[in-house]
KELUMDO-128355 format. One record per residue: residue number from 1; x, y, z of N, C-alpha, C, O, CB in turn. Coordinates in steps of 0.2 Angstrom, whole numbers, always signed. Glycine has a CB too. Example, Ala and Ser with C-alpha at 12.3 -4.5 7.8 and 13.67 -1.06 7.14 Angstrom:
BEGIN
1/+66/-28/+39/+62/-22/+39/+66/-16/+39/+71/-17/+42/+57/-22/+45
2/+64/-11/+35/+68/-5/+36/+64/+0/+39/+67/+6/+40/+70/-3/+29
//
This chain:
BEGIN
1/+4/-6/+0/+0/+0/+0/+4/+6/+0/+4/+11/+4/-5/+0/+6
2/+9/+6/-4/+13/+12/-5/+10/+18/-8/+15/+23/-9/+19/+11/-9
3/+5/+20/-9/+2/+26/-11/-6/+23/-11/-7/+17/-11/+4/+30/-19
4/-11/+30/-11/-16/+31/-12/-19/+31/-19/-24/+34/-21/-16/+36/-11
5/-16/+27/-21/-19/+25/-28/-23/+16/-29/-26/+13/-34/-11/+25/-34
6/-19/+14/-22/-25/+9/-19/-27/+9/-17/-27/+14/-14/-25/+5/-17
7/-32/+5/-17/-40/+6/-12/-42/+1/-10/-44/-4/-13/-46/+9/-15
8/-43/+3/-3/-43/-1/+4/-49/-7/+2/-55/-5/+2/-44/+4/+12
9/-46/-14/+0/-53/-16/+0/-58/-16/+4/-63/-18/+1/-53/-21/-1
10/-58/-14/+10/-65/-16/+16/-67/-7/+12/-73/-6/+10/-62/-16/+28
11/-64/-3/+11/-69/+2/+9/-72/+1/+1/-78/+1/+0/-64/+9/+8
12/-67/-2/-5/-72/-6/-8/-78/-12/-5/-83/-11/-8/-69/-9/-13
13/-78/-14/-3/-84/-18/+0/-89/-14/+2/-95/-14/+0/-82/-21/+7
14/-84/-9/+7/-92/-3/+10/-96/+0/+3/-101/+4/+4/-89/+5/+16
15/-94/+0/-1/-96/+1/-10/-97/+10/-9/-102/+13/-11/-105/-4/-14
16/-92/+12/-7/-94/+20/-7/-90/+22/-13/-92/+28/-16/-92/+24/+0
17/-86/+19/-15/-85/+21/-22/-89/+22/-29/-88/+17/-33/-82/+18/-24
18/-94/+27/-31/-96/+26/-35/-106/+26/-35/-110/+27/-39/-91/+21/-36
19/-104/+26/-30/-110/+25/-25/-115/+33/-25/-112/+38/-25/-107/+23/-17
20/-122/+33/-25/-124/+38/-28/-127/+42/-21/-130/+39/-17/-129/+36/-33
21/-126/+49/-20/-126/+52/-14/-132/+53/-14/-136/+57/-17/-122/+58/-14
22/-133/+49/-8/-140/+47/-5/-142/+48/+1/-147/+46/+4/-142/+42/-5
23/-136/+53/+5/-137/+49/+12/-139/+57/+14/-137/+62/+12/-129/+45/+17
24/-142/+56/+19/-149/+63/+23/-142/+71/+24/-138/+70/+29/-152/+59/+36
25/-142/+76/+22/-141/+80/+23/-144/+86/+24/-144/+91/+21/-139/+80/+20
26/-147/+86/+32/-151/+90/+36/-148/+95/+41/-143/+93/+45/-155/+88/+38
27/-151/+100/+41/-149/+106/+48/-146/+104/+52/-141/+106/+55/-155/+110/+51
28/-152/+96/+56/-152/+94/+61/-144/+88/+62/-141/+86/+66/-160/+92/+61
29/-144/+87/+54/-137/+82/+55/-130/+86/+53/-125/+83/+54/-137/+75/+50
30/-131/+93/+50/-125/+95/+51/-124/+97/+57/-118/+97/+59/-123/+99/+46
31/-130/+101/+63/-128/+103/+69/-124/+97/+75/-120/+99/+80/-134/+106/+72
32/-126/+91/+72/-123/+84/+76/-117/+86/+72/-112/+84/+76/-127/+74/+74
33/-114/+88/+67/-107/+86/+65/-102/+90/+69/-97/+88/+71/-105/+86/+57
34/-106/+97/+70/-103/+101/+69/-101/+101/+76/-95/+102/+78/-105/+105/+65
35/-105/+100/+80/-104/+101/+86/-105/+94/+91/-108/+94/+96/-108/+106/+87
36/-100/+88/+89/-101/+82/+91/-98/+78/+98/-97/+72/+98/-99/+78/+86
37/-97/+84/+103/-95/+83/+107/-101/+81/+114/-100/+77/+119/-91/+87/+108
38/-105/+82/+112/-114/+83/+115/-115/+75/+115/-115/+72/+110/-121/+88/+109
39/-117/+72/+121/-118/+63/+118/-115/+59/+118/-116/+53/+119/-118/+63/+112
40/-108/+62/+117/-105/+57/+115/-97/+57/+118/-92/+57/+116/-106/+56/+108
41/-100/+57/+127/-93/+58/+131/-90/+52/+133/-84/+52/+136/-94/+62/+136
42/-95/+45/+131/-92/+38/+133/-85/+39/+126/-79/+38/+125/-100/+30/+133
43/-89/+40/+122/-86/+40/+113/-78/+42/+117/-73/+39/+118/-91/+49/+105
44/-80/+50/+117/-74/+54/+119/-68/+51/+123/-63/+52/+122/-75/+58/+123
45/-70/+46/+130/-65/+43/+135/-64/+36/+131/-58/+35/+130/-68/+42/+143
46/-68/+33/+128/-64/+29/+124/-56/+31/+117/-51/+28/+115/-70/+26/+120
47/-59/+38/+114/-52/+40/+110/-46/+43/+116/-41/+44/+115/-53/+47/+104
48/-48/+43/+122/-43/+46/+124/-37/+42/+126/-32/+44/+127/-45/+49/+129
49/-38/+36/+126/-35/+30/+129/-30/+29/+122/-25/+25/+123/-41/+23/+130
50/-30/+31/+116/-24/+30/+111/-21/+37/+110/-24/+42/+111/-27/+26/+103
51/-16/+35/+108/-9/+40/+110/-13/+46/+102/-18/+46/+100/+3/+34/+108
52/-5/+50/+100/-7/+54/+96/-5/+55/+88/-7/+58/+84/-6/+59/+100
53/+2/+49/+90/+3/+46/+83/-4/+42/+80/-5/+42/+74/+8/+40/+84
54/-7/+39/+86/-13/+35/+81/-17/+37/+80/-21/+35/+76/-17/+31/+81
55/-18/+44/+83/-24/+46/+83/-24/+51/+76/-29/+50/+72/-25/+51/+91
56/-19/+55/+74/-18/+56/+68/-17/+52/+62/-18/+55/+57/-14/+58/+68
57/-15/+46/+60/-15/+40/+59/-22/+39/+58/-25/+41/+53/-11/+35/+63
58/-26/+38/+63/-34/+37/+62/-37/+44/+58/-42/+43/+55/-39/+36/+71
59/-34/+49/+58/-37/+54/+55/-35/+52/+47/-40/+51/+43/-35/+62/+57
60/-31/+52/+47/-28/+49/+39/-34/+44/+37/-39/+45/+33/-20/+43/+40
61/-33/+39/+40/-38/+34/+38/-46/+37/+35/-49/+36/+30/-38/+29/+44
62/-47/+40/+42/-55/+42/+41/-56/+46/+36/-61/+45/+33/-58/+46/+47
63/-51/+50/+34/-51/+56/+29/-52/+52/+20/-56/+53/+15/-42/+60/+29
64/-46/+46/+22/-48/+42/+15/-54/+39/+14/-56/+39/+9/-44/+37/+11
65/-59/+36/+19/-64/+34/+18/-70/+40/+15/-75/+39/+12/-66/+33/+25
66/-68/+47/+15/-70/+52/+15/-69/+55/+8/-73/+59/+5/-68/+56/+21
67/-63/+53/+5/-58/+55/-1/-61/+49/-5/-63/+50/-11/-50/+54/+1
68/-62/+43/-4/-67/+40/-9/-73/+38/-11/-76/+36/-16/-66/+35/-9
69/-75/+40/-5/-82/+41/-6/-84/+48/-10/-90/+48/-12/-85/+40/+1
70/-79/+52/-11/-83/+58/-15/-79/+58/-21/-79/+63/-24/-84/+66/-10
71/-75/+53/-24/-73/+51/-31/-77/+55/-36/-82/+53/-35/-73/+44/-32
72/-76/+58/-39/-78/+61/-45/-84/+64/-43/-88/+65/-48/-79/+57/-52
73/-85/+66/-39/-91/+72/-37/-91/+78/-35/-96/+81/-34/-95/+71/-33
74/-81/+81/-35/-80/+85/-30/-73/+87/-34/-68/+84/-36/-80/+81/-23
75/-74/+96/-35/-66/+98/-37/-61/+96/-33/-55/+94/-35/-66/+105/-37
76/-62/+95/-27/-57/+96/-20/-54/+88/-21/-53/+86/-16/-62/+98/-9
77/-53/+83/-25/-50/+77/-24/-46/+78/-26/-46/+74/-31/-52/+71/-25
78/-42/+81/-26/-35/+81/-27/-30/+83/-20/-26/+80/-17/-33/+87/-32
79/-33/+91/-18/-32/+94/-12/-34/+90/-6/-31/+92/-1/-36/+100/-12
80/-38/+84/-5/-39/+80/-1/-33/+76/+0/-30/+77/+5/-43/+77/-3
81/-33/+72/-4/-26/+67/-7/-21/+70/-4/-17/+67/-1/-24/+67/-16
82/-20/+76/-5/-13/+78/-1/-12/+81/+6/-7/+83/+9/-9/+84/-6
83/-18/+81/+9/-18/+83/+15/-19/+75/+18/-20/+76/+24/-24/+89/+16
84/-19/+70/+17/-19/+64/+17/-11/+61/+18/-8/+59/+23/-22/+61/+12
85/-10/+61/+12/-2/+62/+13/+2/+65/+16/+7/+63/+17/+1/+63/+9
86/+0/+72/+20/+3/+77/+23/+2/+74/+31/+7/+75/+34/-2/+85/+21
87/-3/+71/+35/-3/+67/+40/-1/+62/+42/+1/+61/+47/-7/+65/+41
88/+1/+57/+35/+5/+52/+36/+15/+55/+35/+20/+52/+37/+2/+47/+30
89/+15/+60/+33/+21/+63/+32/+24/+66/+41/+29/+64/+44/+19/+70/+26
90/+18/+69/+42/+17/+70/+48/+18/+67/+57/+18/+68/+63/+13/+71/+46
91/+18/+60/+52/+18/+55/+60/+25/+54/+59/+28/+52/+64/+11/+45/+61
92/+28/+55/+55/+35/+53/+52/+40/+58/+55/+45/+57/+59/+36/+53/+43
93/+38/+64/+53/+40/+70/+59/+38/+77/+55/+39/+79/+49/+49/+70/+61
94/+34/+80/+60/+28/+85/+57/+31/+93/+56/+29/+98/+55/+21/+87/+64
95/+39/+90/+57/+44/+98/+56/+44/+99/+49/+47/+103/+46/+53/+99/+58
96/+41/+94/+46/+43/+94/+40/+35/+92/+34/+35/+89/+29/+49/+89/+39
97/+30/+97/+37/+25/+98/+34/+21/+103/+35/+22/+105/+41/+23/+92/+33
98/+18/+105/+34/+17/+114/+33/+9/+113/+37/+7/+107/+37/+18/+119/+23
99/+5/+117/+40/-1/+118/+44/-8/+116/+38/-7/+119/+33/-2/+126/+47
100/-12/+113/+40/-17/+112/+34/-24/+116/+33/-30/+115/+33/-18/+105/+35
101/-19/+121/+33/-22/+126/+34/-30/+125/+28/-29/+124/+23/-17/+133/+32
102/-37/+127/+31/-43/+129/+26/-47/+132/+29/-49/+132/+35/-46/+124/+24
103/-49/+136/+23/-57/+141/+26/-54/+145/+32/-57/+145/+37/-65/+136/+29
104/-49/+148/+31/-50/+152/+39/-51/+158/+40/-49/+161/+44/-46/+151/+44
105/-57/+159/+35/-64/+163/+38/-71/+161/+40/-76/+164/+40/-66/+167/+33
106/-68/+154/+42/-75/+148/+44/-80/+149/+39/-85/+147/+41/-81/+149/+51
107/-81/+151/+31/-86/+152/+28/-89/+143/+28/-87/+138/+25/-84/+156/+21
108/-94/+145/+31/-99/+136/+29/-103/+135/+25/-109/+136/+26/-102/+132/+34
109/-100/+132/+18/-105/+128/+14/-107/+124/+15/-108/+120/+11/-104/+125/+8
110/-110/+122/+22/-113/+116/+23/-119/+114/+20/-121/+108/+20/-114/+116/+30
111/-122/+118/+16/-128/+116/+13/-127/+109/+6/-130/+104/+7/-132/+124/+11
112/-124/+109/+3/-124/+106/-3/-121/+99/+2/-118/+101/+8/-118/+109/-11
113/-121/+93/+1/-120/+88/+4/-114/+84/+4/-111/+81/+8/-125/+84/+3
114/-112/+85/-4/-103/+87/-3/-100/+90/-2/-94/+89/+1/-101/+86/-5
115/-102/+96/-6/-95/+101/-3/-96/+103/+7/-92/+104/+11/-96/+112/-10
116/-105/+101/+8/-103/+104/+15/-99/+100/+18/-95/+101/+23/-109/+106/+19
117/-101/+92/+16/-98/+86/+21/-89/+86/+19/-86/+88/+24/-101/+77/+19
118/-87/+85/+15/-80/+89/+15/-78/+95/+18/-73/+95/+21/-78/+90/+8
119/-82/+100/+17/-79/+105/+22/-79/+104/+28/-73/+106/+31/-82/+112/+21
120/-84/+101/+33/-84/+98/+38/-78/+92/+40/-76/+91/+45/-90/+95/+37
121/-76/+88/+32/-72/+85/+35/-65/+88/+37/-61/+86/+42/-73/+81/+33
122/-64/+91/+33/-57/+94/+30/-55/+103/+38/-51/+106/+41/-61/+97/+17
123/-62/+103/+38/-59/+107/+46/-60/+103/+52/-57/+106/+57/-64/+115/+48
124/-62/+96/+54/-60/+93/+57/-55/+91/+56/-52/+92/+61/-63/+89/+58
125/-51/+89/+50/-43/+86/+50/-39/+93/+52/-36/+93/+57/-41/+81/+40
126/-39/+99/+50/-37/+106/+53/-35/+106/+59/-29/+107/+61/-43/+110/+53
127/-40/+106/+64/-41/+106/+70/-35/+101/+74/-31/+102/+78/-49/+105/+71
128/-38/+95/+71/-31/+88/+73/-25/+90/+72/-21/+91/+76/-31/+80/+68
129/-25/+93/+65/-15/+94/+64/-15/+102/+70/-9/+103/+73/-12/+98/+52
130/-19/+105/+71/-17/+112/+74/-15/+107/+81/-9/+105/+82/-25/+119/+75
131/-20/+105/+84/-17/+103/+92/-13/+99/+90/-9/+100/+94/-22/+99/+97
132/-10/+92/+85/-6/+90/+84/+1/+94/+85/+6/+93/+89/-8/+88/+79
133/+0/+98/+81/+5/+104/+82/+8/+108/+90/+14/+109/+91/+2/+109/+78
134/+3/+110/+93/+3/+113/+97/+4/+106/+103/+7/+108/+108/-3/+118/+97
135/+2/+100/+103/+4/+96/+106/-1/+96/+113/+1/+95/+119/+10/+97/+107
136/-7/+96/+110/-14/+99/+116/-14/+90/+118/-13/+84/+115/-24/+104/+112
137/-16/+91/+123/-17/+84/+126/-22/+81/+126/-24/+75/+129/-17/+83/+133
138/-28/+86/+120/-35/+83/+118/-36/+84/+113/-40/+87/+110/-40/+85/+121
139/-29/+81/+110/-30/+79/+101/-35/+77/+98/-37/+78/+92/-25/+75/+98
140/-37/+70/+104/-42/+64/+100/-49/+66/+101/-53/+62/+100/-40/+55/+103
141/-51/+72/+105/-58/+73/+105/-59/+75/+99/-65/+76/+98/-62/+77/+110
142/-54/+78/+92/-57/+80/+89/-60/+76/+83/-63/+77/+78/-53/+84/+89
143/-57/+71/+86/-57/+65/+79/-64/+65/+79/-66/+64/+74/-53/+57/+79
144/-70/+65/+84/-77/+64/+85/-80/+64/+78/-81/+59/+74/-80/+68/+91
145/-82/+70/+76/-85/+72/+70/-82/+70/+65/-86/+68/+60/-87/+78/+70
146/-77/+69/+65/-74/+64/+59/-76/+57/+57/-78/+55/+52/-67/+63/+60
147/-75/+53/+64/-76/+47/+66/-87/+47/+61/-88/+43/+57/-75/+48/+78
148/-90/+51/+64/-97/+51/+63/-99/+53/+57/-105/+52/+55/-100/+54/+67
149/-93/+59/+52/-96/+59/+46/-92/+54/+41/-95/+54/+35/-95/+68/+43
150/-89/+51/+41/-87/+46/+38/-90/+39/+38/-91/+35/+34/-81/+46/+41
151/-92/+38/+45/-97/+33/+45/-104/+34/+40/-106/+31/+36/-99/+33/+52
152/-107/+41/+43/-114/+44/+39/-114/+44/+31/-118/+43/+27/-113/+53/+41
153/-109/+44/+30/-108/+45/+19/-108/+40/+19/-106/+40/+13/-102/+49/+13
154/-107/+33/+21/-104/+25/+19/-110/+22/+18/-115/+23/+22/-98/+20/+24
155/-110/+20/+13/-118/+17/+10/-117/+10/+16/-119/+11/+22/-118/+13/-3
156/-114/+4/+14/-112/-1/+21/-111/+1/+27/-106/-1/+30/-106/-3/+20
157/-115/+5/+31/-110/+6/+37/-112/-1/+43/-113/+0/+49/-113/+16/+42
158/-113/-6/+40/-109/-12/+45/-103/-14/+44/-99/-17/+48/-112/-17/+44
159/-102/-13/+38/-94/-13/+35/-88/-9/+36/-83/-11/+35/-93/-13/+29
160/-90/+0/+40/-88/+4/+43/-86/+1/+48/-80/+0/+49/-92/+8/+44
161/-93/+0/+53/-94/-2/+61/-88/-7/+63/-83/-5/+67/-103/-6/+64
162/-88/-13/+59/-84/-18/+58/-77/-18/+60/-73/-19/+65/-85/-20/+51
163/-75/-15/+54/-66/-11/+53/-67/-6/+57/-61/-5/+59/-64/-7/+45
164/-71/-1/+59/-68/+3/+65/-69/+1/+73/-65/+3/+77/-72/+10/+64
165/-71/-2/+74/-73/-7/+81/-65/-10/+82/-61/-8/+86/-79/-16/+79
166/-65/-15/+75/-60/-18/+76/-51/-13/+75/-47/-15/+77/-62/-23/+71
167/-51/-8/+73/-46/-6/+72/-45/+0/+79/-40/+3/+81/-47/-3/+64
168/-52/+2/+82/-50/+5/+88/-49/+1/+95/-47/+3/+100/-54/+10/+90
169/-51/-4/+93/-50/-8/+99/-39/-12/+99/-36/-15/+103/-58/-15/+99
170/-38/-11/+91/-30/-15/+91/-26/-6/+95/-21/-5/+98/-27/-19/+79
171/-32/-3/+92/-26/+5/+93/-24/+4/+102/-19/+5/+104/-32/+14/+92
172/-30/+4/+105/-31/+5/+111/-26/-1/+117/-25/-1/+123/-40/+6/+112
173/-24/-6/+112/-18/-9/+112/-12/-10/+112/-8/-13/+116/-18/-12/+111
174/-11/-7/+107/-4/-6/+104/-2/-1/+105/+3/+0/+106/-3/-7/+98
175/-6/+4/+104/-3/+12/+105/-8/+15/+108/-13/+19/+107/-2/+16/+97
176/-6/+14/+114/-10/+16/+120/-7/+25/+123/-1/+26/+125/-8/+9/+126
177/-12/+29/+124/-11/+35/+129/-6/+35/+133/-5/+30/+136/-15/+36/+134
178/-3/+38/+133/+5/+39/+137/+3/+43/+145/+7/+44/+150/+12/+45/+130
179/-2/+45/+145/-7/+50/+152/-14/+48/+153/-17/+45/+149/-7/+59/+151
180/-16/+50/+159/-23/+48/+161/-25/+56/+160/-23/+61/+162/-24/+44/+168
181/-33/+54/+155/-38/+60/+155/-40/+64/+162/-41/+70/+162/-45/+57/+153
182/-40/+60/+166/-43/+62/+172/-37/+67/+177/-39/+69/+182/-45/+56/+176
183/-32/+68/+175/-26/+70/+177/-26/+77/+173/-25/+82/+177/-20/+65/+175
184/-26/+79/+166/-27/+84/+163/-30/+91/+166/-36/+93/+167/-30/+81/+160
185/-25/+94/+165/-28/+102/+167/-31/+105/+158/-28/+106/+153/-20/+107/+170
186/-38/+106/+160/-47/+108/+156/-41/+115/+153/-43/+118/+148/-58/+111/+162
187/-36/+117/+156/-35/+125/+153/-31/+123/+145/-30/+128/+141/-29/+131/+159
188/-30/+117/+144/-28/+115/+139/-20/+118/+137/-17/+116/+132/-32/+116/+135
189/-18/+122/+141/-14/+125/+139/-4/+121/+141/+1/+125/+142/-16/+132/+141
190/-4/+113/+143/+1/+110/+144/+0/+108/+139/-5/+107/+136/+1/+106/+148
191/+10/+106/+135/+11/+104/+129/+15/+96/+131/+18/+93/+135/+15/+110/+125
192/+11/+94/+125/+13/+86/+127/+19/+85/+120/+18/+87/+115/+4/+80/+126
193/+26/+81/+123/+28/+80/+115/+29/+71/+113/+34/+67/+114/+36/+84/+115
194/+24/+71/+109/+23/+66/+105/+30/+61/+100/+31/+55/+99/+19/+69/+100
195/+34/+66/+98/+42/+63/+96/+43/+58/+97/+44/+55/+91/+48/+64/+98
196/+43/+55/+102/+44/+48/+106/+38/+42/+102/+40/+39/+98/+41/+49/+116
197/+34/+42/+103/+29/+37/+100/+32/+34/+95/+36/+36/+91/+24/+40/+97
198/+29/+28/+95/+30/+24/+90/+24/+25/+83/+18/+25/+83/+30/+16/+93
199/+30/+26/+77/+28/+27/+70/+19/+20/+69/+18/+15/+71/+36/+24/+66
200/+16/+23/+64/+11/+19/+64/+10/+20/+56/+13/+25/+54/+4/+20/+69
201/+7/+16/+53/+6/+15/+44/+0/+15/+42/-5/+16/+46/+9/+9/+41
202/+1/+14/+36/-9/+17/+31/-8/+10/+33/-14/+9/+35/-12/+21/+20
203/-5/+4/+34/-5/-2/+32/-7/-5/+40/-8/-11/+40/+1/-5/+28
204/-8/-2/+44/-11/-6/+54/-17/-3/+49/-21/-5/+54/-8/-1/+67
205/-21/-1/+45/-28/+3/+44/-32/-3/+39/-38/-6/+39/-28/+12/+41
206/-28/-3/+35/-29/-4/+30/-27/-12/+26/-30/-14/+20/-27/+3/+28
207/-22/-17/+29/-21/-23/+26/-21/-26/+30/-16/-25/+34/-17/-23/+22
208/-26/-31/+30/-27/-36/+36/-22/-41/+38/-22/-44/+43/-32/-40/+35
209/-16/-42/+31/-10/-45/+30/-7/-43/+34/-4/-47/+38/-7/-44/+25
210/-6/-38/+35/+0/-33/+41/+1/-36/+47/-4/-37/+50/-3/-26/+44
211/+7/-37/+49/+10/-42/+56/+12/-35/+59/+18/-32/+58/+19/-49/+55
212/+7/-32/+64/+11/-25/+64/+18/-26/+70/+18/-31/+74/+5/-17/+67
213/+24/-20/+70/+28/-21/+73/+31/-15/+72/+29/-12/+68/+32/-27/+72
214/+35/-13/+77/+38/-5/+76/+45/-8/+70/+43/-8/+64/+43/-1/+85
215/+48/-9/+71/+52/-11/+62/+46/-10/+58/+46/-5/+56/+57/-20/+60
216/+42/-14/+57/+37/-17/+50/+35/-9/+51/+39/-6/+49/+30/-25/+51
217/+30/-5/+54/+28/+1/+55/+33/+6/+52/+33/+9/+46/+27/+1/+60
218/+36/+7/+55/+44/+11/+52/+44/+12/+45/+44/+17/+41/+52/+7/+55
219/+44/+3/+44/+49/+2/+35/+42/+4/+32/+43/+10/+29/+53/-7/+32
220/+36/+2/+32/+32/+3/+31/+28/+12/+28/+24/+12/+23/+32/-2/+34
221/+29/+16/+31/+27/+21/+34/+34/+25/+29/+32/+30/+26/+27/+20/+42
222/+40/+23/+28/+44/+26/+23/+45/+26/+17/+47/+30/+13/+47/+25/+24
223/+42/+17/+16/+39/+17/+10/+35/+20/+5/+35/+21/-1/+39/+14/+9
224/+28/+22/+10/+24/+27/+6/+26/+32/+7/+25/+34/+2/+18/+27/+8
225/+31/+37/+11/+32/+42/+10/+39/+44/+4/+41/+50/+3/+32/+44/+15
226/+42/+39/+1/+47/+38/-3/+42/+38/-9/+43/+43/-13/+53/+32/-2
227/+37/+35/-10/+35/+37/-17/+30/+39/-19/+27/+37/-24/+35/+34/-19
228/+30/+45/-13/+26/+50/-13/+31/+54/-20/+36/+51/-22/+24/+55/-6
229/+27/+61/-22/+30/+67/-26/+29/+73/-20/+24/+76/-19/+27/+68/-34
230/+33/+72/-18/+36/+79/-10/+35/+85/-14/+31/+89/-12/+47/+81/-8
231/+37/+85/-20/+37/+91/-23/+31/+96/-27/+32/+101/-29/+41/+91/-26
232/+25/+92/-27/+20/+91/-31/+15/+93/-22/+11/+97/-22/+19/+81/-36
233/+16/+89/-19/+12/+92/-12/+14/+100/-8/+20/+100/-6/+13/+86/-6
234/+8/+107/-8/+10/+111/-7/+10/+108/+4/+14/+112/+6/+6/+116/-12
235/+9/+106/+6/+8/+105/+13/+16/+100/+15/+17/+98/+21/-1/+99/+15
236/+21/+99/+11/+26/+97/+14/+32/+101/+12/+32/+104/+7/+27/+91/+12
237/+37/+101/+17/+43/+104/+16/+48/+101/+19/+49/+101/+25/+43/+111/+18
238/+51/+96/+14/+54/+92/+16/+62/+94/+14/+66/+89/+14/+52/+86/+13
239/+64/+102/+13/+69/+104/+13/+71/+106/+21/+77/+107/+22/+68/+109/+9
240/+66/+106/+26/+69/+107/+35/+71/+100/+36/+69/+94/+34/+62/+110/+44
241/+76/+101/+40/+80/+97/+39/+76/+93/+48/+73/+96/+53/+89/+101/+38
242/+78/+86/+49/+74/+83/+55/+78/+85/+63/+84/+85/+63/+74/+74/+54
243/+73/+88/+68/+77/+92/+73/+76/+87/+77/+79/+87/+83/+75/+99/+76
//
């Protein structure tokens, strides 16, 4: 799975490729996206338990669920694609990929059902790299509304439930929270530094084959970024040198 030009078979399964945009785009379900912390605070203490390598790693993933499912319906599948690669670039080391910066004049097209659910998704992934960046210790609440509009667009969502059940419960094993939630100071303003973590790949998400291991992760995780085109993505700058 060395680029984005494969496609995760459990996501072909969930058949959202291709698949005709059907799914409920109301007031009432963009205000659940938008504001998905309400509800769903068991949700919340369960992401809190996986560190923040995965937790970005899981934004990756959810993003391409999100990136194939709006295949040829949408100018932005390109700009997607590389903010994808820009996360995975990211867990590798984030000095050397630039802020994923969008909309930041919050203008919300939320009305049209793709461009709003992309814009929805695409400032949830924002928000992850900002605290990523900043090293906030409540990186993984933000994944919530990602977690639920990704699910929401998937024509299959037992085939969703399935692969994500299963993929947060290996997370909450292997790449476990390095602090307890309950310890946290709410001012948010302690920085946590992530560096230390062990590397994670599109391939713990995405290929049931995968014997994951920090070597196998590592090599794995370089190989997709060796055959990327660095220079073709405006979100990397792989001219700073690693600190």
């Amino acid at each position: 799975m060395r680029n984005l030009n494969n496609v995760p078979k459990v996501i072909l399964e969930s058949k959202s490729i291709g698949h005709p945009i059907n799914f409920k785009w109301t007031k009432k379900k963009i205000d659940e996206l938008l504001d998905p912390l309400e509800g769903n605070e068991d949700f919340e203490n369960t992401l809190m338990q996986i560190n923040h390598k995965a937790s970005v790693g899981l934004a990756a993933a959810l993003l391409e669920w999100i990136y194939w499912r709006f295949t040829g319906y949408t100018q932005h599948f390109l700009d997607t694609q590389k903010r994808i690669e820009a996360l995975w670039c990211s867990i590798n080391n984030r000095e050397q990929t630039l802020p994923l910066l969008f909309d930041t004049d919050l203008d919300l097209p939320a009305t049209g059902s793709v461009n709003g659910a992309l814009w929805i998704a695409l400032m949830n992934v924002r928000m992850i790299d900002v605290r990523y960046r900043k090293g906030s210790y409540f990186l993984q609440t933000e994944l919530i509304g990602l977690i639920l509009l990704a699910r929401h667009i998937t024509p299959k969502k037992k085939k969703f439930d399935i692969w994500f059940n299963e993929v947060l419960t290996k997370l909450i094993l292997q790449y476990p929270c390095q602090y307890r939630a309950q310890d946290l100071d709410e001012t948010d303003e302690a920085v946590y530094d992530s560096s230390h973590e062990p590397a994670i790949s599109r391939e713990f998400f995405f290929d049931a084959e995968f014997v994951c291991s920090a070597e196998a992760s590592e090599t794995a995780l370089h190989n997709f970024i060796d055959n990327l085109d660095l220079k073709a993505n405006p979100f990397l700058n792989f001219s700073r040198k690693a600190s």
